[in-house]
C-alpha positions in Angstrom: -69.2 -24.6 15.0 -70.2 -21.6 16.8 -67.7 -21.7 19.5 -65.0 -22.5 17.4 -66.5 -19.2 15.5 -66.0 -17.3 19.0 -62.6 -18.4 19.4 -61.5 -17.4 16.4 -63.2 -13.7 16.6 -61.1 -13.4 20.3 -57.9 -14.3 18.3 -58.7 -11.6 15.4 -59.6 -9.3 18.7 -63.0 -9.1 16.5 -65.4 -7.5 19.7 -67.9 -7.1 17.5 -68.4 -10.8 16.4 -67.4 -11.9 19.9 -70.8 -10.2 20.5 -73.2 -11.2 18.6 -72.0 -15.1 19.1 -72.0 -14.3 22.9 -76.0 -12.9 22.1 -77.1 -15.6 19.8 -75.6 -19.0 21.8 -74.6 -17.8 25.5 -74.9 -21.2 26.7 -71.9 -22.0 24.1 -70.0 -20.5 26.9 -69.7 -23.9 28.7 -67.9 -25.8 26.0 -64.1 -26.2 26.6 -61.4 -27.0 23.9 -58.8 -28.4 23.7 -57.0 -28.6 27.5 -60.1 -27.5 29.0 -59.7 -23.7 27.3 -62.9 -21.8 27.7 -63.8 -18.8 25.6 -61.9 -16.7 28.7 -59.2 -18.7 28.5 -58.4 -17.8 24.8 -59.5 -14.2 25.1 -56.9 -13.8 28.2 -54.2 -15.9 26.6 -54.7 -13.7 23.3 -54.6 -10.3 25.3 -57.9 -9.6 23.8 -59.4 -7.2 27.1 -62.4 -5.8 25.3 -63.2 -9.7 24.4 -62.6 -10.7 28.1 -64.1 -7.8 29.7 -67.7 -8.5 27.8 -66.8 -12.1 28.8 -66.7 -11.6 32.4 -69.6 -9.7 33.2 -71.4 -11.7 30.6 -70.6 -15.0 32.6 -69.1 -14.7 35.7 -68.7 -18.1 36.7 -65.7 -18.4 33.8 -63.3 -16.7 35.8 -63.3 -19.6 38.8 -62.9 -21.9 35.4 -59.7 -24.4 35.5 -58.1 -25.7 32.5 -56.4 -29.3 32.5 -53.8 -27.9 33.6 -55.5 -26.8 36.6 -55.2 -22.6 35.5 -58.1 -20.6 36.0 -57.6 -17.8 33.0 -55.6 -14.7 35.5 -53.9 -17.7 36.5 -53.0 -18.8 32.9 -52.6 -15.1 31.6 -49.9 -14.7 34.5 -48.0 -17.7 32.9 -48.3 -16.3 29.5 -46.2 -12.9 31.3 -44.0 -14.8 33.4 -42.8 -17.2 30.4 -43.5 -14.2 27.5 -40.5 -14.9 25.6 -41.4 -18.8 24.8 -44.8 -17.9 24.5 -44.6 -15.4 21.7 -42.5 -17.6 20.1 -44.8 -20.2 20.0 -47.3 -17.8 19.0 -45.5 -16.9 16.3 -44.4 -20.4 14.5 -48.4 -21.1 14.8 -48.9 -17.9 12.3 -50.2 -15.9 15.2 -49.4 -12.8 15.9 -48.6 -12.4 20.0 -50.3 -9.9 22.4 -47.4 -7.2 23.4 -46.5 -7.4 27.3 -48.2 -4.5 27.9 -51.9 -6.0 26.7 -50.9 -9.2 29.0 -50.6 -6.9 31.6 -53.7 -5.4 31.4 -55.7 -8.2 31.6 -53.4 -9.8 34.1 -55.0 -6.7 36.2 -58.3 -7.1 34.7 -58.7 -11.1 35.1 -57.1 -11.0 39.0 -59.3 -7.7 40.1 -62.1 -10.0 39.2 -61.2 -12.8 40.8 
């Protein structure tokens, strides 16, 4: 429950909750969802850098992290870029709203400087 809680604060770009969930279960941080998505996954896929950033140098281990599609998340935020179009679309017919080019850019830098 709490770490379907945590995604749900990085898609509302909610920091603050992010936080305290990251304080009160860090372990929580090794769960993956759906496609092998961990909590950086999300927050780099959602454009959510303050999310990603506390993430990171919270738990850096995440960033070496592959999903089943074999996508560490700079790897899967570069896709996101590259394919941006499709993606927002997507996005979009879930009720989501998309992270602007610009914030995928960012953490593109953020997540690869890191890496």
């Amino acid at each position: 429950v709490l770490n379907g809680a945590r995604q749900l604060a990085i898609r509302a770009n909610s920091t603050v909750c992010v936080r305290i969930l990251l304080e009160r279960q860090p372990d929580m941080t090794l769960v993956t969802f759906g496609e092998g998505q961990t909590v950086l996954h999300t927050a780099g896929r959602m454009g959510n850098l303050e999310a990603a950033t506390l993430i990171k140098d919270e738990f850096p281990f995440l960033m070496a992290r592959r999903n089943a599609d074999g996508r560490t998340p700079a790897e899967q935020c570069e896709e996101a870029l590259q394919e941006y179009d499709a993606y927002a679309k997507l996005l979009t017919a879930h009720g989501r709203v998309p992270p602007s080019r610009d914030a995928l850019r960012l953490m593109q830098a953020a997540l690869t400087a890191s890496s």
